[in-house]
C-alpha positions as CSV (number, residue, x, y, z in Angstrom):
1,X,-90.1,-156.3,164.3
2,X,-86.8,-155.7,162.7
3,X,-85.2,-152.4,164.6
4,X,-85.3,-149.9,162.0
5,X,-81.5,-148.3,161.4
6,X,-81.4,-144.9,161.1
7,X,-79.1,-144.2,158.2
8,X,-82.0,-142.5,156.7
9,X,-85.7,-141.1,157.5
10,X,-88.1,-143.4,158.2
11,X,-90.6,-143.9,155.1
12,X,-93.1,-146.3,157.1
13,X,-96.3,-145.7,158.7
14,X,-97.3,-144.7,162.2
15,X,-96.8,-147.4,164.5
16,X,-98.1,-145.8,167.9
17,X,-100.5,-143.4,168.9
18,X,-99.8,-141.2,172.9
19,X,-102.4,-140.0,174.7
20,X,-103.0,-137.9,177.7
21,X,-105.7,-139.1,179.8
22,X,-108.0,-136.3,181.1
23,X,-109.6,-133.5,179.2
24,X,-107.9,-135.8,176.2
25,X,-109.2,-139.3,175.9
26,X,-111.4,-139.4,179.2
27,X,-113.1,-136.5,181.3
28,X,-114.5,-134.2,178.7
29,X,-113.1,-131.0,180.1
30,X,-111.0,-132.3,182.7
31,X,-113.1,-132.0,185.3
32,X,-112.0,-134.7,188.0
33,X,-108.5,-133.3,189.0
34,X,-109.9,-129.4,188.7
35,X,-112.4,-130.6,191.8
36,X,-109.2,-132.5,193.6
37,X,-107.2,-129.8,193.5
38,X,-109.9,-127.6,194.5
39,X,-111.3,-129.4,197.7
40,X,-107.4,-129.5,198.7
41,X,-106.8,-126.0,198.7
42,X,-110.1,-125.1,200.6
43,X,-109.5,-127.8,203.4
44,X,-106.5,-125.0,204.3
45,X,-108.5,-122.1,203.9
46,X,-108.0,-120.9,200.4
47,X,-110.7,-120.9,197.7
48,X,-108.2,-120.7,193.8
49,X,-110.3,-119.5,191.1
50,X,-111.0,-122.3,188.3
51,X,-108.4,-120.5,186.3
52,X,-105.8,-121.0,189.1
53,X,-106.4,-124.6,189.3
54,X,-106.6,-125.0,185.6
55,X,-103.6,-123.1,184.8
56,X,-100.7,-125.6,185.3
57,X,-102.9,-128.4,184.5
58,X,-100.6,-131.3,182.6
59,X,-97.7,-131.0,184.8
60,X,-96.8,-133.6,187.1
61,X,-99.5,-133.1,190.4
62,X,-96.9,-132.1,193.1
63,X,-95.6,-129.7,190.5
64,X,-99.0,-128.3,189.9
65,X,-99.2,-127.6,193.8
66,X,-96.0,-125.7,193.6
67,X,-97.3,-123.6,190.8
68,X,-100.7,-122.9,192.3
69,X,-98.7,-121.9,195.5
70,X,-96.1,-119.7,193.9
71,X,-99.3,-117.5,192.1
72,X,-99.6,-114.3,193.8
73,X,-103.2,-114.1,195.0
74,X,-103.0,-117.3,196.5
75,X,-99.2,-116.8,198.6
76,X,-100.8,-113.8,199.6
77,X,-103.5,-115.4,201.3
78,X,-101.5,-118.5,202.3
79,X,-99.3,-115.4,204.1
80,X,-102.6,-114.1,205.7
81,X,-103.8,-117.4,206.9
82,X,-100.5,-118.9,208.3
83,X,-98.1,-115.7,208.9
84,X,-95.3,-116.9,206.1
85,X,-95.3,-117.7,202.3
86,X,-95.8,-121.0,201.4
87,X,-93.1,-123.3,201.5
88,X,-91.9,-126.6,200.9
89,X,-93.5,-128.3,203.6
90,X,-97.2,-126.4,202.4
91,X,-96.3,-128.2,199.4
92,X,-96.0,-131.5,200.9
93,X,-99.1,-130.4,203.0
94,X,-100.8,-130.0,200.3
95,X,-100.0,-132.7,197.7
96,X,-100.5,-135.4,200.7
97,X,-104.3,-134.2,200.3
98,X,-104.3,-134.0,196.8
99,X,-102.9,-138.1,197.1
100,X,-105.4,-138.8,199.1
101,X,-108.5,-137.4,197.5
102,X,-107.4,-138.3,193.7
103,X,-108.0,-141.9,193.6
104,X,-111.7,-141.8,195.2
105,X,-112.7,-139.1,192.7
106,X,-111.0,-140.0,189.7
107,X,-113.4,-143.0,189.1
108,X,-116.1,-140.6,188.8
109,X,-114.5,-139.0,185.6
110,X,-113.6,-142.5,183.7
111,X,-115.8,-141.8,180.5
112,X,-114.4,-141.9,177.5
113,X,-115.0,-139.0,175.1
114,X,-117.4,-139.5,172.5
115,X,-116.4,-141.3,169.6
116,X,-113.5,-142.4,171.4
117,X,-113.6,-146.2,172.4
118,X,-114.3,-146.7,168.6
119,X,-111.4,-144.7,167.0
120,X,-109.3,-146.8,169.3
121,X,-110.9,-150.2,167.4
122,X,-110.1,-148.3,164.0
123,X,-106.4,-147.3,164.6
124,X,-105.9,-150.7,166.1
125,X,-107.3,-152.3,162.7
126,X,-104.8,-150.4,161.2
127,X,-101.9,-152.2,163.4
128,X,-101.3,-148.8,165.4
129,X,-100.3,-149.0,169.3
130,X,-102.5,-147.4,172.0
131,X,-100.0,-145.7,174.6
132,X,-100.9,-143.1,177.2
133,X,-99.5,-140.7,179.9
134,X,-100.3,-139.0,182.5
135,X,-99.0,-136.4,185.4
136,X,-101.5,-138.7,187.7
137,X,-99.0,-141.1,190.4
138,X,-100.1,-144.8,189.8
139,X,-102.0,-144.3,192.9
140,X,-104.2,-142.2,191.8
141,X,-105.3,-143.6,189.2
142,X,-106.0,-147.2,191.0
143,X,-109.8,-146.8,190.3
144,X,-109.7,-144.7,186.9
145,X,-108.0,-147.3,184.8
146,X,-110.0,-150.0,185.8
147,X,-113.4,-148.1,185.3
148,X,-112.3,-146.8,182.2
149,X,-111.5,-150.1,181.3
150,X,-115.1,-151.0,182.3
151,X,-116.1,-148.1,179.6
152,X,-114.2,-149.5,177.2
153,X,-111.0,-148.0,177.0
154,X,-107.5,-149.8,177.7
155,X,-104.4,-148.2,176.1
156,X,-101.6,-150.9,175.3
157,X,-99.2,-149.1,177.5
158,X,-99.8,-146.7,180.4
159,X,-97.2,-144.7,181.6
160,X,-97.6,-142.5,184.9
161,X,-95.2,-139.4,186.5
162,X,-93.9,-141.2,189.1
163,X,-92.8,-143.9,186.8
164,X,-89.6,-141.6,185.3
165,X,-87.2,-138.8,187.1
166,X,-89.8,-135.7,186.1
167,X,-92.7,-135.6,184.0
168,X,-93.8,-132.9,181.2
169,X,-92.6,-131.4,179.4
170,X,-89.7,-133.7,179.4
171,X,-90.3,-136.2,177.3
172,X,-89.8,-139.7,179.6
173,X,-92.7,-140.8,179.8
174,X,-93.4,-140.6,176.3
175,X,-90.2,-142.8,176.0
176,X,-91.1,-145.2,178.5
177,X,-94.5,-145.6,176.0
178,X,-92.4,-146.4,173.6
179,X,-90.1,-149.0,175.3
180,X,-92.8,-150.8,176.6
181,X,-95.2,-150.8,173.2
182,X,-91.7,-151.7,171.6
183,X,-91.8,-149.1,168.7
184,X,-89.2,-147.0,166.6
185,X,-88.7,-144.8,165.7
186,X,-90.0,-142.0,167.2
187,X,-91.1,-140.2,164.5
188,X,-93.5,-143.3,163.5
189,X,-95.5,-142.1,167.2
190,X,-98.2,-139.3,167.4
191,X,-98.4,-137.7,170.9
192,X,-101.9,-136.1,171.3
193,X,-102.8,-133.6,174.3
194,X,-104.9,-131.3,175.5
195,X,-102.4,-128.7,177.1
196,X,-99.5,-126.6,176.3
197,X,-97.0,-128.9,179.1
198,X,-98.5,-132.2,176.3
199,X,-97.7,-130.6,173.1
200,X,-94.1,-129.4,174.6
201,X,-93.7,-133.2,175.6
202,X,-94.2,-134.6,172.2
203,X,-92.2,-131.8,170.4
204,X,-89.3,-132.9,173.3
205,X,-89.8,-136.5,172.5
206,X,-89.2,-136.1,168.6
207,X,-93.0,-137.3,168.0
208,X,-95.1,-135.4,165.6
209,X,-97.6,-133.4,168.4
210,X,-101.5,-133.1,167.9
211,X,-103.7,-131.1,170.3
212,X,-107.3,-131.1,171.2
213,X,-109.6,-128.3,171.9
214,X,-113.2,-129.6,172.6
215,X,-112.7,-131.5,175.3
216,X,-109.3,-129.6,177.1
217,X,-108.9,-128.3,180.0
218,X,-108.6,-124.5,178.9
219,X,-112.6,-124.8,177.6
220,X,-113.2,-127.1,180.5
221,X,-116.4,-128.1,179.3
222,X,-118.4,-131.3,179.1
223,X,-120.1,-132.8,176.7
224,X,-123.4,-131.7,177.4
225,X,-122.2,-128.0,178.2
226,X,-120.3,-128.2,174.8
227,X,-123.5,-129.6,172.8
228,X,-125.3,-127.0,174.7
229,X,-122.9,-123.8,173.4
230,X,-124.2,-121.8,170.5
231,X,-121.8,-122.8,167.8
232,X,-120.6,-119.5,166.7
233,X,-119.4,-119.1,170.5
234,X,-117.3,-123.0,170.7
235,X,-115.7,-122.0,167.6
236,X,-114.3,-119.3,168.7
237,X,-113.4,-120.4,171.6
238,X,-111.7,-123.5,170.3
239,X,-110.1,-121.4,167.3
240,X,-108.2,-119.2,169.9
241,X,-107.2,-122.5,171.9
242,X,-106.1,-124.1,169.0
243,X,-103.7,-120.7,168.0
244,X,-102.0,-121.5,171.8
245,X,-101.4,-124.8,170.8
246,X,-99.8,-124.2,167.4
247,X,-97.7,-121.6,168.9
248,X,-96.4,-124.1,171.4
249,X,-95.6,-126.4,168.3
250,X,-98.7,-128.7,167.8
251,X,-98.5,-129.5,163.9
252,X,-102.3,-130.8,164.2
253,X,-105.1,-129.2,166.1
254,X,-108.5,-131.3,166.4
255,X,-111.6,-131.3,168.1
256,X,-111.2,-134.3,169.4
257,X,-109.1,-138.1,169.8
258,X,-112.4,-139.3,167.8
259,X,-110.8,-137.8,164.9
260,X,-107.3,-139.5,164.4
261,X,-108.4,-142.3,162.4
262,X,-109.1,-139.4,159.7
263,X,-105.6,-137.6,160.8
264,X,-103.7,-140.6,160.4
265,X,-102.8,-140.9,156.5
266,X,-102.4,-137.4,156.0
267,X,-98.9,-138.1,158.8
268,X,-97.9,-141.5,156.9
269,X,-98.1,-139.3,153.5
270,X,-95.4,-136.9,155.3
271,X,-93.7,-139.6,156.5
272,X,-93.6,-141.5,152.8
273,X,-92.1,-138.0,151.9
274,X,-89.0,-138.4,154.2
275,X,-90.4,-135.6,156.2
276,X,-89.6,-135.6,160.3
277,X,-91.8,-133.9,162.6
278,X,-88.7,-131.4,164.0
């Protein structure tokens, strides 16, 4: 591909598409790093609520262990149990177990959400680029990337957090996708996410920024649990999600990643406009 000089906006369609991996493309509700970080926590003697663990979800994983540990009800009882607040070295404590128990449970929440494995056949028919991120370590995710490959999903490009200096929301790896797909510019990529730290990535990277609300980690349902919700009650729930994205700069909210086939002209229409995503 001739590099495209940018003397003025890009008028040609979207070239790659950036996805998170759970709660966005795989684990309907992001359920396999909620029970990591949850079993980690209780081996030193502190049960977080679901919204504790879910709360910095996104972020790079030894950052999420900082957060969780800097949360008031839980340095309180990390100050009951040991005598001090946590520090550095309960971080390290902690994230060592979190290393360790990720890869073993990740494989267990591999599936692809529905509809998913196919809109990745469409957009590919279309020519676009499958690249993905993650605030997983390579490590931990030596048995989800093959099983999901098993399931039928395998990105073009796969970027983890300990692949660049800091993950989300900087926007690195979202670069390093872009680098190793070989596309520009960046305003011919879609990053798609299910939490706040993904939409700030994409809005950091230059990309235009879409978020899901069915299958994220703030419903944290799965598909069964979703199907099983009176509808009245998922739409609302997914309407107030969706506000939290927007205000953090999404400029598309969806259900799901089974919907971007039918997103994708309506961004190549802005784009023929010599519209930018910032």
């Amino acid at each position: 591909m001739k590099p495209f000089l940018k003397r003025q906006p890009y008028t040609g369609p979207v070239q790659a598409i950036i996805l998170d991996w759970a709660g966005t493309t795989v684990d309907h509700g992001c359920r396999g790093p909620v029970a990591v970080f949850s079993r980690a926590f209780e081996r030193y003697g502190i049960t977080p609520t679901v919204e504790e663990v879910r709360g910095p979800m996104g972020k790079d994983k030894r950052e999420h262990v900082q957060c969780m540990l800097g949360m008031e009800r839980i340095a309180a009882l990390w100050k009951e149990e040991y005598g001090s607040l946590p520090d550095e070295a309960a971080t390290d404590k902690i994230y060592a177990l979190v290393q360790e128990l990720m890869p073993e449970t990740l494989a267990d929440y591999a599936t692809p959400v529905p509809g998913w494995v196919e809109a990745c056949r469409d957009l590919r028919a279309r020519g676009i680029k499958i690249g993905s991120c993650t605030g997983y370590t390579r490590d931990m995710v030596v048995r989800l990337e093959p099983r999901a490959a098993e399931l039928g999903y395998v990105p073009d490009a796969f970027v983890t957090s300990d692949e660049v200096p800091v993950g989300r929301p900087w926007p690195w790896m979202a670069y390093l996708n872009c680098q190793r797909l070989g596309v520009h510019p960046l305003e011919a990529c879609i990053k798609v996410g299910d939490t706040v730290a993904d939409i700030e990535e994409g809005i950091n990277a230059g990309m235009w920024v879409v978020g899901v609300t069915r299958t994220s980690n703030a419903l944290g349902l799965t598909e069964e649990e979703a199907a099983a919700m009176p509808a009245g009650e998922l739409a609302a729930k997914e309407a107030a999600f969706a506000d939290v994205l927007r205000s953090a700069g999404a400029h598309y909210v969806l259900h799901s990643v089974a919907e971007l086939p039918g997103l994708v002209p309506a961004v190549e229409e802005r784009l023929r406009q010599g519209q930018r995503p910032w």
